[in-house]
Biotite code that builds the C-alpha atoms (Angstrom):
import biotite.structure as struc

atoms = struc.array([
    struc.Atom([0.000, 0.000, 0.000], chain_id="A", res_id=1, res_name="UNK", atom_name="CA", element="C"),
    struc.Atom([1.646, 2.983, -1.319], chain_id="A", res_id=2, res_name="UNK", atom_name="CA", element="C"),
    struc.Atom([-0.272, 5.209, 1.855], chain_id="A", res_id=3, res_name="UNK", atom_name="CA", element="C"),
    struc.Atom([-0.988, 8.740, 0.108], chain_id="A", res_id=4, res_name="UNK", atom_name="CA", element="C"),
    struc.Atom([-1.691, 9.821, -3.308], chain_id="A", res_id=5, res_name="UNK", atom_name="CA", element="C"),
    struc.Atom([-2.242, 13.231, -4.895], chain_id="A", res_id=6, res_name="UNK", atom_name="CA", element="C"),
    struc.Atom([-3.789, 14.086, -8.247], chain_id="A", res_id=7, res_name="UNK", atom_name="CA", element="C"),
    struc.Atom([-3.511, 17.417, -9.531], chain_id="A", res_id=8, res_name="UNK", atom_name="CA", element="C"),
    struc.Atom([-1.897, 20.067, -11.298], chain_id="A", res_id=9, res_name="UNK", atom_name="CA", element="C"),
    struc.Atom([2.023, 20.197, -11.506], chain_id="A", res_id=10, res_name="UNK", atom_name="CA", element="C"),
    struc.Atom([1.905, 23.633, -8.801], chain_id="A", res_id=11, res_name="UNK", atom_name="CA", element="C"),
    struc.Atom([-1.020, 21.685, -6.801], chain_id="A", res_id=12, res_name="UNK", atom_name="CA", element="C"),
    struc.Atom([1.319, 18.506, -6.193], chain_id="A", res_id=13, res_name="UNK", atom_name="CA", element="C"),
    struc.Atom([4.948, 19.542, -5.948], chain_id="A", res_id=14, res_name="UNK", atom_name="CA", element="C"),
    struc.Atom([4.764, 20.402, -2.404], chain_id="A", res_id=15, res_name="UNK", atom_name="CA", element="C"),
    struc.Atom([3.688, 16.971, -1.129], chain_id="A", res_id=16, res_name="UNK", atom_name="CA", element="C"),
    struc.Atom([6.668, 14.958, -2.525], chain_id="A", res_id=17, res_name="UNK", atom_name="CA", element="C"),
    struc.Atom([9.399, 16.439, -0.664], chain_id="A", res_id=18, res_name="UNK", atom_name="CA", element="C"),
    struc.Atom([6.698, 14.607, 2.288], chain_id="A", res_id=19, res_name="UNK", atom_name="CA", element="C"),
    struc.Atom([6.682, 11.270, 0.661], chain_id="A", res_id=20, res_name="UNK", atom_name="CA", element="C"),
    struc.Atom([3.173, 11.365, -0.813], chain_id="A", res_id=21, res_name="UNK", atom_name="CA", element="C"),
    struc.Atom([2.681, 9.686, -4.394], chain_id="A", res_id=22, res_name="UNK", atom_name="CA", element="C"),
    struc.Atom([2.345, 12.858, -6.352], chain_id="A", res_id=23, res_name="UNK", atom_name="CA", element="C"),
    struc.Atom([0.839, 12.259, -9.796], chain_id="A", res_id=24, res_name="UNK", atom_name="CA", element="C"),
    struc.Atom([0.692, 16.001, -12.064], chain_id="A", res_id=25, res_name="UNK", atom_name="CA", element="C"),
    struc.Atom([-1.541, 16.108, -15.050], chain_id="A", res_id=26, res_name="UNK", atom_name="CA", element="C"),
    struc.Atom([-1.363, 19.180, -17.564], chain_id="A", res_id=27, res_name="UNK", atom_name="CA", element="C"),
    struc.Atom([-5.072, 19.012, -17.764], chain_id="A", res_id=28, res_name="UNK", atom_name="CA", element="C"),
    struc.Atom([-7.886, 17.661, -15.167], chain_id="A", res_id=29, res_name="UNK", atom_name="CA", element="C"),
    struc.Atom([-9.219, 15.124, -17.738], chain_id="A", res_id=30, res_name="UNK", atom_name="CA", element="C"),
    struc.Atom([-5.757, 13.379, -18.229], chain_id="A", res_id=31, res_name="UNK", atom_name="CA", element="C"),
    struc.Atom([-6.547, 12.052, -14.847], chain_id="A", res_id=32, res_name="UNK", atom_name="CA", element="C"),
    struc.Atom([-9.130, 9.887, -16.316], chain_id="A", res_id=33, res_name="UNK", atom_name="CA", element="C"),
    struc.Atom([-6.614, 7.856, -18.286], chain_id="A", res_id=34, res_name="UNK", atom_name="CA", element="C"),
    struc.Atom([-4.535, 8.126, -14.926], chain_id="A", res_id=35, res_name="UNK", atom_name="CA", element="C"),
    struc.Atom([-6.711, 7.148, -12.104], chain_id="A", res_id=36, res_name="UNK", atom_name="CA", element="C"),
    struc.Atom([-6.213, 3.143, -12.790], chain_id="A", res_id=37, res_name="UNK", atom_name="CA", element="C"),
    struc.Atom([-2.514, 3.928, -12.178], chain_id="A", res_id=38, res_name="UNK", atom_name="CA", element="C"),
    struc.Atom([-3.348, 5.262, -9.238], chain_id="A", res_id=39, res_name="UNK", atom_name="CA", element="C"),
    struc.Atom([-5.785, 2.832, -7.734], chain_id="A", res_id=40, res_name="UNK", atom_name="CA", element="C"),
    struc.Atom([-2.879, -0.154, -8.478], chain_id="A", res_id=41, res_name="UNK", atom_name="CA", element="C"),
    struc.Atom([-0.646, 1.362, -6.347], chain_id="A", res_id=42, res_name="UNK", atom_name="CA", element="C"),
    struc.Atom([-3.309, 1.228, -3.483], chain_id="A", res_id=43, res_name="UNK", atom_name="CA", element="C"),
    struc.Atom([-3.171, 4.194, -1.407], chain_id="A", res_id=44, res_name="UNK", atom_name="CA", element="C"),
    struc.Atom([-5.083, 4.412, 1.581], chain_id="A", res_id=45, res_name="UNK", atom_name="CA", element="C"),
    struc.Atom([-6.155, 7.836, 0.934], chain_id="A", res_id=46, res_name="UNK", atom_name="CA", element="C"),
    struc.Atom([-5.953, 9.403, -2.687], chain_id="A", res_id=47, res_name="UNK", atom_name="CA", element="C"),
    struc.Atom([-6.045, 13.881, -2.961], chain_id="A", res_id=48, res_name="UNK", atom_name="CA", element="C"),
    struc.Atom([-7.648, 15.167, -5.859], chain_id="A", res_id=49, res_name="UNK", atom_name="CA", element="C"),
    struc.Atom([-8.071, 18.470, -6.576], chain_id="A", res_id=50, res_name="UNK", atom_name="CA", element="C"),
    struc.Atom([-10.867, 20.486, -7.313], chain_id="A", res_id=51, res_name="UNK", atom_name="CA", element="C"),
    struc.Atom([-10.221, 20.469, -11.350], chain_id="A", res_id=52, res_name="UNK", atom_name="CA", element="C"),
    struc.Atom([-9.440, 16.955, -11.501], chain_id="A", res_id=53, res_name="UNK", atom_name="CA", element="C"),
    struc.Atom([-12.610, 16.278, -9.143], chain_id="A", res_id=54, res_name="UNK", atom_name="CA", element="C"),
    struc.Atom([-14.665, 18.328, -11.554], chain_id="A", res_id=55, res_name="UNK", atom_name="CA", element="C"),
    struc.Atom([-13.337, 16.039, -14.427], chain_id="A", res_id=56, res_name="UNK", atom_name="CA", element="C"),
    struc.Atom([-13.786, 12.035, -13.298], chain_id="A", res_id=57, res_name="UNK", atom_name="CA", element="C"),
    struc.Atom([-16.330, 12.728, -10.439], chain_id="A", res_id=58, res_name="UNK", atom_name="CA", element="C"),
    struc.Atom([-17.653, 9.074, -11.495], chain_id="A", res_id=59, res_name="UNK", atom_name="CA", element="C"),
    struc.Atom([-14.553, 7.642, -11.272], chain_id="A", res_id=60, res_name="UNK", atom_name="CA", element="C"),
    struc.Atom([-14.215, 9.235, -7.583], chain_id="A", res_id=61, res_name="UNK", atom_name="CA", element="C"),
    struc.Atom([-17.887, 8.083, -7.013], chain_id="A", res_id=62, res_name="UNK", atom_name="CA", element="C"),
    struc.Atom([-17.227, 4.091, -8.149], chain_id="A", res_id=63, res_name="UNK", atom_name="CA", element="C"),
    struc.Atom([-14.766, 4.272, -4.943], chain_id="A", res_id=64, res_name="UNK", atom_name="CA", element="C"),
    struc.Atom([-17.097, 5.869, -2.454], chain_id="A", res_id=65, res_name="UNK", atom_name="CA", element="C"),
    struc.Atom([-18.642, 2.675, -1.040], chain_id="A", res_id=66, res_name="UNK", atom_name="CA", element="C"),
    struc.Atom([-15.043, 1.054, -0.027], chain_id="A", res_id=67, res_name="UNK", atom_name="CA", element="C"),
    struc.Atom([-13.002, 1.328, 3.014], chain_id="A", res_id=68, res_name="UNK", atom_name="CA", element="C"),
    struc.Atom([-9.957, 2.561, 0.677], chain_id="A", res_id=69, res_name="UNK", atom_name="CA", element="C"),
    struc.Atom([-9.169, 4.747, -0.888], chain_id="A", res_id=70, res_name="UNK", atom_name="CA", element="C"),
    struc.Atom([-10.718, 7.520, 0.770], chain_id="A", res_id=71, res_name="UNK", atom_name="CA", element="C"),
    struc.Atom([-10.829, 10.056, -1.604], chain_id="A", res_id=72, res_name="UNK", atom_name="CA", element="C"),
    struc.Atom([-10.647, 13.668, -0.653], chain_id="A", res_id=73, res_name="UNK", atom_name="CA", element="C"),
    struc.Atom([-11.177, 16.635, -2.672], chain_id="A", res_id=74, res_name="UNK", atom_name="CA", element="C"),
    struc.Atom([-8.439, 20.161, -1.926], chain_id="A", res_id=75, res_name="UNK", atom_name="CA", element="C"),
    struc.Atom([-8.636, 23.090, -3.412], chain_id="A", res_id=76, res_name="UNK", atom_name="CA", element="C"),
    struc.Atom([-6.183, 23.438, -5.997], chain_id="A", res_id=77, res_name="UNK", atom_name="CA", element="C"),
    struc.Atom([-3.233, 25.843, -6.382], chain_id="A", res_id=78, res_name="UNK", atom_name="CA", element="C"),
    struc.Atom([-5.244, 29.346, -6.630], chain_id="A", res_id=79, res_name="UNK", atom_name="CA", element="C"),
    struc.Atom([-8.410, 27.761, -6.287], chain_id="A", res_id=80, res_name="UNK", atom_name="CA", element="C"),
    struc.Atom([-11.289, 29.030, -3.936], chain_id="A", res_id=81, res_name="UNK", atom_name="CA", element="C"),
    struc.Atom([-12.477, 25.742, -2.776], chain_id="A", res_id=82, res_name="UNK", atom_name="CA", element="C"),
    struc.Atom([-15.761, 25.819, -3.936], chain_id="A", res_id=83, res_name="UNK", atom_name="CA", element="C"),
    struc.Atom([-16.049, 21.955, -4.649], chain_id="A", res_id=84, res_name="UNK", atom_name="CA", element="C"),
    struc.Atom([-14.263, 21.091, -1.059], chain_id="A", res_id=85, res_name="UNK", atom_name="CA", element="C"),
    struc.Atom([-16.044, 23.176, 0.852], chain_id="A", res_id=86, res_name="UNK", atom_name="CA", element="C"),
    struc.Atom([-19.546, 21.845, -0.821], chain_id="A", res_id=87, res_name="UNK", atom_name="CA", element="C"),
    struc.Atom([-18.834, 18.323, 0.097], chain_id="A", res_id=88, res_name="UNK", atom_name="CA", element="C"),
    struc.Atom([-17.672, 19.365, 3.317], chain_id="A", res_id=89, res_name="UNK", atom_name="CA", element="C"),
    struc.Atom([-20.590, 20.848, 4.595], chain_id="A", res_id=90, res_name="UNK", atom_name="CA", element="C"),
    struc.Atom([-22.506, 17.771, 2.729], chain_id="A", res_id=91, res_name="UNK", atom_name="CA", element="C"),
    struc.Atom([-20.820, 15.404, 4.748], chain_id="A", res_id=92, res_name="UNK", atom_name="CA", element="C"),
    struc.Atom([-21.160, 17.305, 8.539], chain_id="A", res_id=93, res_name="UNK", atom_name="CA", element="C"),
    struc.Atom([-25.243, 17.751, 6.980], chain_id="A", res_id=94, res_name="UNK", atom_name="CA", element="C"),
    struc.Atom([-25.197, 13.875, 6.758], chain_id="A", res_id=95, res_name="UNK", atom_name="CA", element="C"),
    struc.Atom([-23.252, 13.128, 9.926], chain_id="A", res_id=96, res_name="UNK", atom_name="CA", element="C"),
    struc.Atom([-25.647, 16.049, 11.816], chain_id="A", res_id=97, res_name="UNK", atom_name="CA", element="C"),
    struc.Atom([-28.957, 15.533, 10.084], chain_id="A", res_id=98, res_name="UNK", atom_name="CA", element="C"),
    struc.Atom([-29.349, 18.852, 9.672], chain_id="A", res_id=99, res_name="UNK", atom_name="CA", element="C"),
    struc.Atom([-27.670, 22.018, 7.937], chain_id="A", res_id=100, res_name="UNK", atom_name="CA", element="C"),
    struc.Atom([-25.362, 24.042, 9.796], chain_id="A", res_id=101, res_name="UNK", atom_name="CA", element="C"),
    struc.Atom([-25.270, 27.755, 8.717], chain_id="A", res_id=102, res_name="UNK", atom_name="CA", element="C"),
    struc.Atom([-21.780, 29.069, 8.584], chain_id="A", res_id=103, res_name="UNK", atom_name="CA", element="C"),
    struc.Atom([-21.608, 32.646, 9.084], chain_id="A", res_id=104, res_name="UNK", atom_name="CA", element="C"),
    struc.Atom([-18.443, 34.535, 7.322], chain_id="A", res_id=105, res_name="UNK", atom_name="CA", element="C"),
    struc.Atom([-16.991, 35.909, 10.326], chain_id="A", res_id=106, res_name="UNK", atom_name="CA", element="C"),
    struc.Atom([-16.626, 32.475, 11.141], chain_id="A", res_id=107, res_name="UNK", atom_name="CA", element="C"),
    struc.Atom([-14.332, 31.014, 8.551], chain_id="A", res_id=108, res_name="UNK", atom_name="CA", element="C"),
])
């Protein structure tokens, strides 16, 4: 088990090899289509994407959901706002609480 994996721009990744993570860069989001098998055959416990790449094989990401590993977690990009993140973020702690919480700005 290779432990972490990272999908994701070239800028997005770089930082997390120098920390031993499996960094995979793609020069577009949808090369990661072609890519994620790769990645699943080296069987990290927990596989990064980022938003882009998210945006571009979300039923690849999905076809994973339902087993223990990889757990598959979606970070904001290099210059990204972390629109995507932050969505299924506050989908997940709506699931977990059974209810919405309202975040206020000040807050964040």
């Amino acid at each position: 088990m290779a432990g972490i994996a990272i999908i994701g721009d070239a800028v997005s990744v770089a930082g997390f090899r120098p920390l031993g993570v499996a960094a995979y860069a793609v020069d577009r989001p949808e090369d990661a289509r072609a890519l994620w098998p790769t990645v699943l055959d080296a069987a990290p416990a927990v596989v990064f994407v980022t938003e882009p790449v998210y945006a571009a094989i979300p039923d690849l990401i999905a076809a994973t959901a339902d087993s223990p590993v990889p757990a598959v977690t979606v970070i904001p990009g290099a210059g990204s706002t972390g629109g995507v993140g932050s969505e299924k973020l506050e989908r997940a702690i709506e699931r977990a609480l059974g209810t919405k919480m309202p975040v206020r700005e000040e807050d964040v």
